[in-house]
N, C-alpha and C positions, 0 to 999 in steps of 0.2 A: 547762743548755743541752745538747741534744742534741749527741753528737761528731761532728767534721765529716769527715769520708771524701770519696775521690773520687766525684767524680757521675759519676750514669749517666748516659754518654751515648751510648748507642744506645736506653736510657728517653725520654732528653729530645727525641733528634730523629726519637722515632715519635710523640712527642705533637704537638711542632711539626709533624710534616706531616698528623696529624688535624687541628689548628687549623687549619692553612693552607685544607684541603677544607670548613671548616666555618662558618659564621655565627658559630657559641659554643663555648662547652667544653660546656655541655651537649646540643646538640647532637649534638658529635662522639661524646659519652658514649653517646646516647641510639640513636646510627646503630652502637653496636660500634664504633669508631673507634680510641678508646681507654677503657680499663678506669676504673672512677669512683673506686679507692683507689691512691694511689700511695706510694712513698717519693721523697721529690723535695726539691733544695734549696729554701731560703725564697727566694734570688732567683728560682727557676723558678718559683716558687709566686705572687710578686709579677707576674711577667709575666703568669702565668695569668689571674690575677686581673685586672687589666687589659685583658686581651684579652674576658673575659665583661661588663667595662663597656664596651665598646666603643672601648677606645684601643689602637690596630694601629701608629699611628705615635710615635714617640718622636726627640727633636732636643736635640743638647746639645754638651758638651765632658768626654769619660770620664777618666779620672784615675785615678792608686792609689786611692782610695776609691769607685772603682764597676767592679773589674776583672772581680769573679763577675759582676754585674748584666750585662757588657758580653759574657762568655763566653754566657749562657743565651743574651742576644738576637742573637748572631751567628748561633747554632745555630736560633732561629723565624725571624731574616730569610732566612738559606739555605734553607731549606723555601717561604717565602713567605709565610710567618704576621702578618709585622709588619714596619715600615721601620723603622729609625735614620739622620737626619739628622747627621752628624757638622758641626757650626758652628763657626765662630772666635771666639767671643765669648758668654759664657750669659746676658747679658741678651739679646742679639737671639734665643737658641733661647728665653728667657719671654716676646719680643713678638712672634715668629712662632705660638708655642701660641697665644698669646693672640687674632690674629689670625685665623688657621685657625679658631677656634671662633667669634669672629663673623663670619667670609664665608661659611661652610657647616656651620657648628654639629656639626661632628665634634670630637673630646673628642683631644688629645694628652697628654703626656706628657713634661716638659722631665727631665731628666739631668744631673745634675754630680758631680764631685766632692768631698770635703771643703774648708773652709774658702775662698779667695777665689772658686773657681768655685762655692762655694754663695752668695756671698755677693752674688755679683755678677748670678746667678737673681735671689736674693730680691731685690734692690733694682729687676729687671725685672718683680717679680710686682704692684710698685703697680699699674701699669697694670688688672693683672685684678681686681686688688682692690676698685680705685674704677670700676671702670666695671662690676663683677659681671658678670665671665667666668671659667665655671669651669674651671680648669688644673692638672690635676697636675703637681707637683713633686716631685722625687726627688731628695735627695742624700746623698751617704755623711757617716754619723757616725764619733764616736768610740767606739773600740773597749770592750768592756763592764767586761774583768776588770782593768781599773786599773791595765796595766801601768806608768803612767809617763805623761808627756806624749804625747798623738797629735802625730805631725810635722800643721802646720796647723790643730791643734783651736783652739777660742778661749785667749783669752789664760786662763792660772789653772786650765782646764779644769774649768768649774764642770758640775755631775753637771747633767747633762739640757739642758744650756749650746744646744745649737743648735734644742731645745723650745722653751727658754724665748725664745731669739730670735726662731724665726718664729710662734709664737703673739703676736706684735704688731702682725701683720698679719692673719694666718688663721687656721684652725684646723691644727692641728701632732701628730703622731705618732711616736716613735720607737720601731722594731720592736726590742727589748730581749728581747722573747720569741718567739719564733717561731711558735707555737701560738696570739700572741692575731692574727696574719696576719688572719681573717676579719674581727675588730674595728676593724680599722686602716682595712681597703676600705672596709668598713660607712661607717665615719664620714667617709672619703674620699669617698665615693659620696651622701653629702648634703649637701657643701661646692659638689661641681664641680656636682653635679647641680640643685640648688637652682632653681626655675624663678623665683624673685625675688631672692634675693637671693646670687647664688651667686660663689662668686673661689676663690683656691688655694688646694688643699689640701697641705701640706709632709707627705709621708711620708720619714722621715730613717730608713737601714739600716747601722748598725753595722757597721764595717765586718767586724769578725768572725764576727759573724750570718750573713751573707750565702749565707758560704756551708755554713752550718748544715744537716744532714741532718733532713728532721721525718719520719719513721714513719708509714706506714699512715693517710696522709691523705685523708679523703673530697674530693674535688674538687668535688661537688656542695654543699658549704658554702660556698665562693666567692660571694659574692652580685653579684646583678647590677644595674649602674646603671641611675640613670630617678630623678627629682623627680615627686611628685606635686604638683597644683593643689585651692586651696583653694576656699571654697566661698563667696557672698557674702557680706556684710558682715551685722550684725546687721538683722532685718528694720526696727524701731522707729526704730532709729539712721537708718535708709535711710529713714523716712516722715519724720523730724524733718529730717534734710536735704535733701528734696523739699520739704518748707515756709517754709525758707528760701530757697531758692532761686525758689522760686514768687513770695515777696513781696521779690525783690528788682531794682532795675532797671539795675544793674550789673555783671554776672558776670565774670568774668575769670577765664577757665581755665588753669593752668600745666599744662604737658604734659612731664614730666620723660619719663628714658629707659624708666622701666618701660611709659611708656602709647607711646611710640613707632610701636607696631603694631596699634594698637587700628582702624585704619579706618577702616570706615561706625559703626561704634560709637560714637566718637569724635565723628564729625560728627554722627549723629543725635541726639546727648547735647547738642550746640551747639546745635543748631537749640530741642531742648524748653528750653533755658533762657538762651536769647538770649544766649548768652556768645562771648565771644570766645577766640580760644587765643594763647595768648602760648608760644613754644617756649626749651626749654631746648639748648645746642650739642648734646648728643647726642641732640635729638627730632626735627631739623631733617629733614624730608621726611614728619612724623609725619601731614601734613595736606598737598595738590598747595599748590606756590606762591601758585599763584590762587584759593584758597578764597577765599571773600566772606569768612570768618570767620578767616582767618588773619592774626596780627598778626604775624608771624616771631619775630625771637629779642627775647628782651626780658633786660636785669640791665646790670650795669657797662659792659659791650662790645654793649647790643643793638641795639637801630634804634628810630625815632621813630616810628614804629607800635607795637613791643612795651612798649616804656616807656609810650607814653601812655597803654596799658592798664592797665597795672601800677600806675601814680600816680593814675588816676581810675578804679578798680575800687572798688565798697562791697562785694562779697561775690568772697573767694578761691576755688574751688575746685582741690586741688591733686594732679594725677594722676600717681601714680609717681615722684614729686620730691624731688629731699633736701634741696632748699634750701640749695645750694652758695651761698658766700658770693659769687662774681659772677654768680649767677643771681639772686638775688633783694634784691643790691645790699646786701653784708651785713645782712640783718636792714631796712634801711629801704626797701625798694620799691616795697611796697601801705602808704601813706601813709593812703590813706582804707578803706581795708577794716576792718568792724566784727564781719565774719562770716566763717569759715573752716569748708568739707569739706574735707576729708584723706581720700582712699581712698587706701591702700598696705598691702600685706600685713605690713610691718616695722609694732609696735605705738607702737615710739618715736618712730621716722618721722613716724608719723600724727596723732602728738601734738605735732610740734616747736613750733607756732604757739599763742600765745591764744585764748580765744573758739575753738575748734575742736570743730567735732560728728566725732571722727575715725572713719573707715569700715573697718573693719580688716578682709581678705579680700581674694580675688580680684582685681583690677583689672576685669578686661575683666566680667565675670560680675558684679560690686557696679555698676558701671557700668549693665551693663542693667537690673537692678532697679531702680536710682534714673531710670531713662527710663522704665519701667514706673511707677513712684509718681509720675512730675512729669505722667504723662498722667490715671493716677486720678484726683489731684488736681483737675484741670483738669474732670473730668467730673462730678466732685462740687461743683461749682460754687466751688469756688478761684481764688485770683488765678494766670491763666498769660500767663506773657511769650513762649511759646515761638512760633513759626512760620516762615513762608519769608523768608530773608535777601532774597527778592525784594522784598518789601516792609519795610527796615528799620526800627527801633525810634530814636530819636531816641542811647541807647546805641553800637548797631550804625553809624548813621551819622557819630556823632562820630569812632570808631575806624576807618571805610573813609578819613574825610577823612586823617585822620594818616597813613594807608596809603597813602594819595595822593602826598602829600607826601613818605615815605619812596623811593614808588618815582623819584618825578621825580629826585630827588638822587642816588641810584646810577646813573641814564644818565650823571649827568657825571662818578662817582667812579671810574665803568666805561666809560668813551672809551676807545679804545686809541687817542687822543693823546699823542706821546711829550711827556716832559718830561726839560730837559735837567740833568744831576746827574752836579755836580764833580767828584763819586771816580770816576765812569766818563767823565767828559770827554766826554759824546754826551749823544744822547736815548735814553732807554729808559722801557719801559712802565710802569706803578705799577703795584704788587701786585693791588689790586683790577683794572684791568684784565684782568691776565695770567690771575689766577684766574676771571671771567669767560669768558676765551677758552679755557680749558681746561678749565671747566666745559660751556662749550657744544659744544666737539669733543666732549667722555666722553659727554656725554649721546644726541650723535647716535650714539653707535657700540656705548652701550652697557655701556662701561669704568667700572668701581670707582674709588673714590676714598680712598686714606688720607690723616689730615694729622693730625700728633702735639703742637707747641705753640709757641705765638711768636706775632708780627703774621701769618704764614701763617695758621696753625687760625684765629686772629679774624677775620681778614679775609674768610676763605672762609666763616664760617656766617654771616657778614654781608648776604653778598651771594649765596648761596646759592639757589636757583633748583630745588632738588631735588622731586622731584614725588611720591618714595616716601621710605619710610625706608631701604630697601637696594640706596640708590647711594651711599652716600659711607658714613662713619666719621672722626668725629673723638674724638683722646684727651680729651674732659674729663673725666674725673675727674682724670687725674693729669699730664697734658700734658707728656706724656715726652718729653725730645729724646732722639730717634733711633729713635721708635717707629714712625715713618713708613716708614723708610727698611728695618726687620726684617720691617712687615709686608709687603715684597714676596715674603717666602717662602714668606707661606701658599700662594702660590700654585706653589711646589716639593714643599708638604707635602701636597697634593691635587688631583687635576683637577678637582674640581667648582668649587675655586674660580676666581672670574672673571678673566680677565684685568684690571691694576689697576693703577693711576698711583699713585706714592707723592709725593704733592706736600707740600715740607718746607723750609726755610728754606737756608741754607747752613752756619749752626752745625748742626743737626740733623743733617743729613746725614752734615757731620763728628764724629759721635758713633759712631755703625755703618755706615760706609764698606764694613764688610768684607762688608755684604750683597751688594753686587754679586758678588762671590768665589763666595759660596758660592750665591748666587742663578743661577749660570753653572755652578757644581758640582750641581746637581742638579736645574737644567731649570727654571727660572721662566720664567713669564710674567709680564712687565712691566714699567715704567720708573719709575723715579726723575726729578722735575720738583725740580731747584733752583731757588727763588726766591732769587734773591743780592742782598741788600743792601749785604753789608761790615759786618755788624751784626747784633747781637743789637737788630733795629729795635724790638720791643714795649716792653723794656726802656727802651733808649734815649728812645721816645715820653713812655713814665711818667714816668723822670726830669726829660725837658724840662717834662712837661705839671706837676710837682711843683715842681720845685726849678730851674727855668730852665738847667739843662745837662746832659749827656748824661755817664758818667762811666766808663772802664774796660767799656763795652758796644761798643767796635769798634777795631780797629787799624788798622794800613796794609799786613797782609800781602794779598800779590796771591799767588789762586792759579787756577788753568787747572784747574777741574773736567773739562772734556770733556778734557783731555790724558791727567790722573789717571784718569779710568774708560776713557778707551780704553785705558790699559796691560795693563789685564786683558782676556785674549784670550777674544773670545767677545761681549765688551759693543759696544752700539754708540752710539756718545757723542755727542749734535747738539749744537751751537750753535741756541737757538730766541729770540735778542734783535733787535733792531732791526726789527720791525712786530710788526702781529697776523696777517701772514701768512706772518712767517719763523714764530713759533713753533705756527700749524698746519701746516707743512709739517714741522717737526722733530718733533712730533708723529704723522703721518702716516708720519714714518720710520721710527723706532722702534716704532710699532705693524706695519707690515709685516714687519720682524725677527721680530718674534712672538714673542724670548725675551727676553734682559735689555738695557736700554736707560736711558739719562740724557739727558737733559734740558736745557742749564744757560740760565738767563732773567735777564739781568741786570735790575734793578728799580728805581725809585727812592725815596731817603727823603732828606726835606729836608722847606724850610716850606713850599711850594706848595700851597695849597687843595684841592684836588685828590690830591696826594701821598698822603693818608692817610683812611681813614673816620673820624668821629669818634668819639667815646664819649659815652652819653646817661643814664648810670646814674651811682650812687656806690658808692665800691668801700673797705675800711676799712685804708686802705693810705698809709704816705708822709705826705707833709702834710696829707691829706684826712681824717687817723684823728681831728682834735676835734669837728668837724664832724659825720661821720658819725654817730660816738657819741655826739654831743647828740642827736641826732635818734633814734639808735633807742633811748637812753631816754626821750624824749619819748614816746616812740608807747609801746602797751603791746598790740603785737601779737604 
């Protein structure tokens, strides 16, 4: 290892103020800015390299194990090269990256320390994981030369110990050598970057490395991020499932998150193969509410439209999907499907189902091609189902009838009739209602929507009304509590991002409370909506709906949320219970404020008809787990 000396810094902060003037490092290279070989630390060297992939902003909690990393970036934020978000807590600095990258697809950068503030990143980075949002992660390791135990290393100090940890989740790198730096980005830079399947990548810095001098380094070796797209699916594969499709008279399209954005794409693929779309919680807006051809969500938690597709479909086709076990009702959901397409760029993916012709490639681009082959087909005098939803297919109108009937039931699941519930001694709204009313305020105005996991998240893609894909966001993949409540900073971490309601239960909330803090420290836009039960209600639902009693899912602590967030100066805390036009006037409040704001909505759970959506799926969970599993080995799909 190179010996470590003091760094240059009247080096480092002429390079930070060519970055600062510049797009890139090669760029500033390329304008004489600054010179392309330098001697420079491996942390400066780490910044650099980050600044050429396009991550300016960096948000964490610094520590003795990232004091160089923290020295280089004080020296590019005073220039103006890069921000650092100092946070209270390192899972919210991994669900704020995480969030920032999908409100406006700019790349950050989370920070920690060694040992609990690494650990408590990674336990934030599910989120990116399962939902494939690519976020770098940085935290300091243990030192190289074996001194002895690192204060806060893992337990034993097993060699490569904090590798071997976050390669469980991601892909993982410890800079050990400072010279293999390019290799590190490299392989960082096709993790975040990934246009399919991408989540965090852990680059872990010794803490003695850090600040390691490397010689005579070319800068123009730094590579720069960007995923490239693949190319369609095999062309054969693509005529073989155009001919299935052609000879089938019940399609049934699942729309996971990859296919989300797909479009006119999307529906014109519906219309040639008379299918229906059934959405998965994070495809919801993938299709306008009111498509003729939209079945909404369908699996354990979806509606009586999506399920009845799902259960009288003979031919799957499944786009972008991973076949989470309450999407497609562990394993038993297409009950009668004989035939399955899989297009998904993952090859395992695409294979998960039997009977699968899987399409491996492109999404959006295999897609066209198989619209392009189900029209050949059709002209070469083939069986085609496809045409205008105007004129329904006997298919098409069994699945509008059911759509019928799901919408009628959510008018009354969504009254903003109060009901009146013991633990709050009054009337107040039901969740579904409130969410309703606070979906139709955001949408008139414009406003984002987070929601991270509980009867909240289910409730809202329940009754979800969304017309694009990029008005709301919810966590399924890993239904984080308190991920709701972090991603109000994306909107401290950039101005592009929207102003945005972080709507989340009252446990959640009380997981990352300290966003408000730091959401007032650094200039956010938007409010936190507590839906308050007194309960972890989803929970509590399952166990009733299981085992006839609720168990260790609610207490009898009373607490005064709007008191708690008005203590921090700067928030502005409504009361929004008692109608649905206290809580668009509390609404209305807190969006005039224009920076940080809360919400609180008291809500009800009890047995009232009304009180709760139901569930239409099976789920392999509880007492339902012999059941389930007889059936999905029965079926051999």
């Amino acid at each position: 290892m190179p010996p470590v000396s003091d760094p240059p810094s009247v080096g480092t902060a002429e390079r930070a103020r060519a970055l600062a003037a510049h797009d890139s490092l090669r760029e500033a290279i390329g304008a004489g800015a600054t010179p392309a070989t330098a001697t420079l630390s491996l942390a400066e060297l780490i910044v650099l390299g980050l600044i050429e992939q396009g991550v300016r902003t960096f948000v964490g909690v610094l520590g003795h194990g990232s004091t160089t990393l923290a020295d280089v970036m004080a020296t590019y934020e005073t220039a103006g090269a890069v921000r650092f978000l100092a946070v209270r807590h390192e899972t919210e600095a991994a669900h704020a990256a995480t969030a920032l990258r999908v409100a406006t697809g700019q790349r950050a950068a989370v920070v920690t320390s060694i040992g609990p503030g690494a650990l408590q990143a990674f336990a934030g980075s599910l989120t990116s994981a399962l939902n494939h949002v690519g976020v770098w992660h940085i935290y300091g390791d243990a030192t190289t030369e074996a001194e002895g135990p690192n204060m806060q290393d893992l337990p034993g100090s097993p060699q490569l110990g904090w590798q071997r940890l976050t390669s469980c989740i991601g892909a993982s790198y410890s800079l050990h050598t400072p010279q293999a730096v390019t290799t590190a980005l490299q392989r960082g830079a096709a993790v975040v970057d990934d246009p399919y399947r991408a989540g965090p990548f852990y680059l872990l810095l010794p803490l003695n490395v850090q600040p390691a001098m490397v010689a005579d380094f070319n800068l123009l070796r730094l590579p720069a991020g960007g995923g490239s797209r693949l190319g369609p699916a095999d062309a054969d594969r693509i005529a073989e499932a155009a001919r299935i499709l052609a000879a089938s008279e019940r399609v049934v399209v699942k729309v996971g998150a990859g296919a989300r954005a797909l479009g006119a794409t999307l529906e014109r693929f519906l219309d040639l193969a008379d299918g229906v779309a059934v959405l998965s919680p994070n495809s919801v807006g993938a299709l306008p509410y009111d498509h003729p051809r939209n079945m909404l969500v369908g699996g354990s938690k979806g509606s009586i439209s999506g399920n009845h597709a799902m259960e009288n479909g003979e031919t799957l086709v499944a786009l972008g999907a991973r076949a989470v076990c309450q999407s497609d009702c562990s394993r038993t959901g297409y009950p009668n499907v004989t035939a399955v397409v899989n297009v998904n760029a993952d090859a395992a993916t695409a294979a998960h189902y039997n009977r699968t012709t899987a399409l491996v490639g492109d999404l959006e681009r295999t897609l066209e091609a198989l619209s392009g082959e189900l029209i050949r087909t059709a002209s070469a005098g083939g069986p085609y189902r496809g045409g205008s939803s105007d004129t329904p297919s006997p298919w098409l109108a069994g699945c509008r009838a059911a759509r019928a009937e799901w919408d009628r039931k959510l008018e009354a699941w969504t009254s903003p009739a109060l009901l009146e519930d013991p633990r709050w001694d009054r009337g107040v709204l039901t969740q579904a209602a409130a969410l309703r009313i606070i979906e139709d305020w955001a949408a008139a105005r414009g406003v984002f929507r987070w929601f991270d996991a509980g009867d909240v998240q289910a409730t809202a893609f329940q009754v979800s009304r969304d017309q694009r894909p990029d008005a709301s966001f919810t966590d399924g993949g890993a239904s984080y509590m308190g991920f709701g409540a972090s991603a109000l900073l994306a909107t401290a971490l950039s101005p592009a991002s929207p102003y945005s309601l972080s709507v989340v239960g009252d446990g959640s909330f009380l997981m990352n409370p300290q966003a408000l803090i730091d959401g007032v420290v650094h200039g956010a836009r938007g409010a936190i909506v507590v839906l308050d039960n007194r309960r972890m209600g989803a929970i509590s639902a399952l166990q009733e709906a299981q085992y006839g009693r609720a168990y260790a899912t609610f207490d009898d602590a009373e607490i005064d949320f709007v008191r708690l967030a008005g203590s921090v100066e700067g928030v502005v805390a409504v009361r929004g219970g008692g109608s649905a036009e206290a809580l668009v006037a509390a609404l209305e409040k807190v969006f005039a404020h224009g920076g940080v704001g809360l919400v609180h909505v008291p809500v009800y759970y009890g047995p009232h008809p009304r009180g709760s959506i139901s569930a239409f799926g099976r789920w392999n969970v509880g007492s339902w787990v012999s059941e389930t599993q007889a059936l999905r080995h029965r079926l051999d799909l």
